[in-house]
KEZA-511568 format. One record per residue (C-alpha): x, y, z. Coordinates in steps of 0.25 Angstrom, whole numbers, plus 5000, padded with zeros to 4 digits. Each point is the difference from the previous one (the first is absolute). Last residue first. Layout:
<atoms>
> X Y Z
...
</atoms>
This chain:
<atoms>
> 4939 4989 4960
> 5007 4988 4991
> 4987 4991 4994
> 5003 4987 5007
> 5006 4985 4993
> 5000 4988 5012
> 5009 4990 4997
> 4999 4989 5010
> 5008 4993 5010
> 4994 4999 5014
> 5010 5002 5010
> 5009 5009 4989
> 4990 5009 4995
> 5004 5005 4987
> 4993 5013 4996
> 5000 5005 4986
> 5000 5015 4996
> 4991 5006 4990
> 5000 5015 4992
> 5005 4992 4989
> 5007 5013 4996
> 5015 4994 4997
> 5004 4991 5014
> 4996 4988 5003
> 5000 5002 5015
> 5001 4988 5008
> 5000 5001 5014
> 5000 4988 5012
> 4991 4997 5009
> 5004 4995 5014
> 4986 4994 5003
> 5000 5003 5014
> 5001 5015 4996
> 4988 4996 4991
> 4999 5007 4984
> 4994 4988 4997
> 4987 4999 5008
> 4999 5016 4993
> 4999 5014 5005
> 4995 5010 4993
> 5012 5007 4991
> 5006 5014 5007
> 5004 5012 4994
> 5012 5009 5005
> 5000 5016 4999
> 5006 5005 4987
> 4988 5004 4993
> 4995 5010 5011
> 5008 4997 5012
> 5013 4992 5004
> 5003 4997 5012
> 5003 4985 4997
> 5013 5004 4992
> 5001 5013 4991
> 5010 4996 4992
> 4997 4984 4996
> 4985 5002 5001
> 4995 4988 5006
> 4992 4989 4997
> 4993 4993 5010
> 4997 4984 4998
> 4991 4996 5015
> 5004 4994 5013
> 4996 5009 5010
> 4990 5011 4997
> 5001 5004 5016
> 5014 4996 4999
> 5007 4989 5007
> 5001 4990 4988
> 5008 5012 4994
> 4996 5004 4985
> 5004 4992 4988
> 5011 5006 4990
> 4998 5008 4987
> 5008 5013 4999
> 4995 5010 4989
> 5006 5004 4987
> 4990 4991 4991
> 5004 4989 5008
> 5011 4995 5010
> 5002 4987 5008
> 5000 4998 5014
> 5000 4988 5009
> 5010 5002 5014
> 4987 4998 5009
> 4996 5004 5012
> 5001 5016 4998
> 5002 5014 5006
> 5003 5010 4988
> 5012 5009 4999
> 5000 5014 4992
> 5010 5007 4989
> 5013 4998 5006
> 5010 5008 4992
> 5010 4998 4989
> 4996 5010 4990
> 5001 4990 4990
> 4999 4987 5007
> 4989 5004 5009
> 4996 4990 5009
> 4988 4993 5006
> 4999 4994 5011
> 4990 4988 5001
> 5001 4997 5017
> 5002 4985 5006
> 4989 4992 5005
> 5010 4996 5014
> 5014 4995 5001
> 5006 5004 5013
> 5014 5000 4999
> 5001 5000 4984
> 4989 5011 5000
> 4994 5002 4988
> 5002 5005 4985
> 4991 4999 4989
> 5006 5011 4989
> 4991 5009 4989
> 5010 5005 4991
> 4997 5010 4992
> 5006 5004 4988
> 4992 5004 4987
> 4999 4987 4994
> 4995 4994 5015
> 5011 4991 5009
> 4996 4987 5008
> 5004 4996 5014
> 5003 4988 5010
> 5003 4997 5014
> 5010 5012 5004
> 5003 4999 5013
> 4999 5012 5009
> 5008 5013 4999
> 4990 5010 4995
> 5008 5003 4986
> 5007 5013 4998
> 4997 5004 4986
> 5010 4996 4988
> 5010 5008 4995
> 5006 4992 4989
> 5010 4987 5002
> 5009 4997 4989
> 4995 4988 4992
> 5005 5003 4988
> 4989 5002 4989
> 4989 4998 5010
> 5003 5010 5007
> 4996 4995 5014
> 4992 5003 5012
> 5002 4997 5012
> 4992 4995 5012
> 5011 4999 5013
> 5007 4987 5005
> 4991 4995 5010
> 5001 4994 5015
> 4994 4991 5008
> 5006 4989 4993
> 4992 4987 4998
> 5001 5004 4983
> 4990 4994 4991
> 4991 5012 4999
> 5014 5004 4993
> 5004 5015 5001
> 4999 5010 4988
> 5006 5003 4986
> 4990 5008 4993
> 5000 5000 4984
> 4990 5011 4992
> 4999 5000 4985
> 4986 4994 5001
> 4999 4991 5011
> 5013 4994 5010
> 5002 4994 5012
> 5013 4995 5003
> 5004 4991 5013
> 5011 4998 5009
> 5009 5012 4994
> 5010 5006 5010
> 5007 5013 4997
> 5015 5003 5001
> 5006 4988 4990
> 4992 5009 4990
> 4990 4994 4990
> 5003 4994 4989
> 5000 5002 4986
> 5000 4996 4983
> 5002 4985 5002
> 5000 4992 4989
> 4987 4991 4998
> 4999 5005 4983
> 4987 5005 4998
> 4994 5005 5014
> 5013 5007 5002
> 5004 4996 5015
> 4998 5007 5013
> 5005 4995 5015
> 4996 5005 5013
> 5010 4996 5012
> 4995 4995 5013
> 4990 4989 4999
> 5005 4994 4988
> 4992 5009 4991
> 4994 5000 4985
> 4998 5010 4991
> 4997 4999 4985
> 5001 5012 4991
> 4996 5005 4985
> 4987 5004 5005
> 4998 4998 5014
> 5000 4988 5006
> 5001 4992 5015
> 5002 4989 5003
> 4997 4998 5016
> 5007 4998 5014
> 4996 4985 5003
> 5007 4995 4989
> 5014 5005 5007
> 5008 5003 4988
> 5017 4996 4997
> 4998 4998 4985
> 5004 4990 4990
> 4994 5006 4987
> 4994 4995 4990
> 4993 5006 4985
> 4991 4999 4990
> 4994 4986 5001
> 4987 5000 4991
> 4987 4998 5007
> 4992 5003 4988
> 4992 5011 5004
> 5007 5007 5012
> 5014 4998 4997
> 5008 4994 5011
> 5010 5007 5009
> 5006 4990 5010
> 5008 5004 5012
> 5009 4990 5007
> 5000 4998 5013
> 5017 5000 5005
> 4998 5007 5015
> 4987 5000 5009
> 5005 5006 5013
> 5004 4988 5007
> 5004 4991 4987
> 4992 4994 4989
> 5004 4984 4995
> 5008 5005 4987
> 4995 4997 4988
> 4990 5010 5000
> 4988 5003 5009
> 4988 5008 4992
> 4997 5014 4997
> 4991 5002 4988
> 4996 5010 4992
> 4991 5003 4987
> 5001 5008 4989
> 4993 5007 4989
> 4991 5012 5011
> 5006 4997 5013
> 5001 4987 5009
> 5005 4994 5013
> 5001 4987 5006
> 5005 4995 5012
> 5007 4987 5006
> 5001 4991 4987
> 5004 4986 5005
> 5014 4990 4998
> 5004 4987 5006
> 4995 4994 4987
> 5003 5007 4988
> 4991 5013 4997
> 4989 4999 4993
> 4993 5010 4987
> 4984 5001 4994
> 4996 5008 4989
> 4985 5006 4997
> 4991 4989 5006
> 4984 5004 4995
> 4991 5010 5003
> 4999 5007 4985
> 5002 5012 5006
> 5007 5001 5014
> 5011 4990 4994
> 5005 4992 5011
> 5014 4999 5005
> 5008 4991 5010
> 5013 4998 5008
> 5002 4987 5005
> 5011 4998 5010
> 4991 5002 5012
> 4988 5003 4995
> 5000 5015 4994
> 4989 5006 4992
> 4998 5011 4988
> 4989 5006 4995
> 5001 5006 4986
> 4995 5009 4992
> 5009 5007 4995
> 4998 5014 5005
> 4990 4994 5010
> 5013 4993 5008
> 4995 4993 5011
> 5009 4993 5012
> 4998 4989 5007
> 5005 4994 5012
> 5006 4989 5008
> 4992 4986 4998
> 5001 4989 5008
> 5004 4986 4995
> 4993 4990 4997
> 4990 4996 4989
> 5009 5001 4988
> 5000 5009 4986
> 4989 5010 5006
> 4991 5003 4990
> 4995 5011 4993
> 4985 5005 5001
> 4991 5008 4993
> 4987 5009 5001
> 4998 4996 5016
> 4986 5008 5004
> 5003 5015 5009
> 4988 5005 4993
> 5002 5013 4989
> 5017 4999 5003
> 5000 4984 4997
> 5010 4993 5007
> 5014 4993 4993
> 5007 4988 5009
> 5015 4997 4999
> 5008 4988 5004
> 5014 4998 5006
> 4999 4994 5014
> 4988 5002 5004
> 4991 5009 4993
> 5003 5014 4994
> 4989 5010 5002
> 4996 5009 4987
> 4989 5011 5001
> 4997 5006 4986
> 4998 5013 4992
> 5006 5011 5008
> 5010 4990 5003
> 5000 4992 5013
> 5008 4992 5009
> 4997 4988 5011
> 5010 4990 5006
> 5002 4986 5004
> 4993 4990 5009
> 4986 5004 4998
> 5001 4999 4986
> 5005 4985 5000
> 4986 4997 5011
> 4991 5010 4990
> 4996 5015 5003
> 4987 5002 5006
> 4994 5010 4989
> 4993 5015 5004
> 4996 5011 4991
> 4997 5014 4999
> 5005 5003 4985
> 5012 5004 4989
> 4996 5002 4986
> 4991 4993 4989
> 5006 4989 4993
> 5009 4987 5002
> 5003 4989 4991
> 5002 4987 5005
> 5015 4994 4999
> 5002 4984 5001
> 5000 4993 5013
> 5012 4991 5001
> 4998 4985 5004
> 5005 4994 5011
> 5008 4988 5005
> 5012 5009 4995
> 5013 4996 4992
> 5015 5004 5005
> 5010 5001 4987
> 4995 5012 4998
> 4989 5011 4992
> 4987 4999 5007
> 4990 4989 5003
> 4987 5003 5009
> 4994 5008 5012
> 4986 5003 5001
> 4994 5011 5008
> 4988 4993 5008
> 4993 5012 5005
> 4992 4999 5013
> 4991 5011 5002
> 5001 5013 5006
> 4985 5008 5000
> 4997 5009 4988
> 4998 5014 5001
> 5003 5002 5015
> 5002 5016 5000
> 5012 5005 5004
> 4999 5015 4997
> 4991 5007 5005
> 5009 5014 5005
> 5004 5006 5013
> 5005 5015 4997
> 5011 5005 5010
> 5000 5016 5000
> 5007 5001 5014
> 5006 4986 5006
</atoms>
């Protein structure tokens, strides 16, 4: 790669070390053997650190603000990290001791961090670390997915019918943000496994074929997508929404990237996709789609492609073995191939000029780290704003593991 600047980056400035992340009593009928660990204050800014991640947070999932790490813990608790050294600031949680847990979303607008556990859906105050507003579903019920966008938060969960092949009768929920109020529900035909998807005054969700739109405020449906084209799965970022194949699907065969309006759903012109199966993407403010697709016959490391929404042209493809990405301060953020000669390291990317860029465009590379291991199958969290750090989530070994971004 022409121009590629390799940079320190991945210093070991403290070594991992247990952390007991306590969980306690929240808002329910369902009391916890633990007790909840009150809010630490925080100050001075984002740094090189690694932290083993608890038992409970090792079986949920990590977040981040540009002010903290959040991981929910299994089934329905929330754990807050220190930006400056990775320690646990606060802790929510969990109302029971079984269960698993199936996500969690953060919402810095309002800070709030939100969880599903089966039929529980939960949230924590980011601030003052303690349990916002808690709701259940009846028995025989659970929440699927979650979304969420500045005031409001969604879930997709069954309804009162048992669900049918291709997902029929959930029932969206929209709750507000800070309180957890009830604002709206909707019983919706949507495969959980093909996004939520917001932008501004709009929430999309999809059966697997048709795309559907709904007034963010209200639940009634504003569009949908055209009988003619098939929408497994939307990706959407800015004021961007792309309708593309399902990394689910056993087919060999894809229906076609395209772009939406997101207004009414018709299909835009959209470049010509390369063909193979789209595994997962993730859209920049100004437009580009960078796509991991691989072969569905031979599956393989798969290839970063990156797209062009406006002009709707392929910018350039990058060979990877892994499908983590995330984007910062305009450039593409993945790990580089564990068959590279620099081989499983962060590289950033610029999102036009791709890994031949040159000059200030070309790629930068972070030293390598225990963490960052191909055979560790890390994953990426990039908390976004200027805190110039992403987190690395081995999955072997768990840990958090905070890096200066190349």
């Amino acid at each position: 790669m022409a121009g590629m600047a390799i940079l320190v980056g991945c210093s070991d400035a403290q070594n991992a070390q247990p952390n007991g992340s306590g969980t306690g009593a929240g808002p329910g009928p369902v009391a916890s053997s633990t007790v909840a660990r009150p809010a630490v204050a925080v100050t001075g800014p984002w740094g090189a650190w690694t932290k083993s991640l608890s038992a409970r947070e090792a079986s949920g999932t990590c977040g981040a603000t540009a002010h903290q790490v959040v991981c929910s813990t299994a089934p329905d608790g929330l754990v807050g990290r220190s930006r400056a050294s990775g320690a646990v600031t606060w802790s929510v949680p969990a109302t029971g001791t079984g269960g698993k847990n199936g996500g969690l979303v953060v919402e810095a607008a309002d800070e709030r961090a939100v969880t599903i556990g089966g039929r529980v859906l939960r949230a924590a105050n980011l601030r003052t670390g303690k349990a916002a507003w808690t709701h259940r579903l009846p028995s025989q019920h659970s929440y699927l997915s979650i979304a969420a966008a500045p005031g409001t938060v969604y879930a997709l969960g069954t309804g009162d019918s048992v669900p049918s092949e291709g997902f029929t009768d959930l029932a969206l929920d929209a709750f507000r943000a800070s309180d957890g109020a009830p604002l709206w529900q909707k019983s919706v035909d949507a495969d959980p496994t093909g996004g939520i998807a917001v932008i501004g005054d709009r929430v999309y969700t999809t059966d697997g074929k048709k795309a559907t739109a709904r007034d963010a405020r209200t639940g009634d449906t504003v569009a949908t997508s055209p009988s003619a084209l098939e929408c497994p799965r939307l990706i959407f970022g800015g004021r961007y929404l792309v309708c593309a194949g399902s990394p689910l699907s056993a087919e060999d065969t894809f229906p076609p990237l395209r772009r939406l309006d997101p207004a009414t759903l018709q299909p835009l012109a959209t470049a010509e996709d390369t063909g193979m199966k789209p595994e997962r993407g993730v859209i920049s403010s100004d437009g580009v789609l960078v796509l991991h697709e691989d072969s569905a016959e031979d599956p393989g490391g798969g290839t970063w492609n990156a797209y062009d929404l406006e002009h709707h042209r392929r910018l350039w493809s990058y060979d990877t073995t892994t499908d983590e990405a995330g984007l910062a301060g305009g450039r593409f953020v993945t790990f580089t191939p564990e068959n590279a000669s620099t081989r499983d390291r962060v590289i950033t990317i610029d999102l036009r000029a791709g890994p031949d860029g040159t000059g200030a465009a070309a790629p930068r590379i972070a030293a390598w780290c225990p963490q960052t291991k191909s055979g560790e199958y890390p994953l990426l969290i990039m908390p976004g704003a200027d805190s110039g750090h992403a987190v690395v989530e081995p999955r072997k070994h768990r840990a958090l593991r905070s890096i200066p971004l190349p």
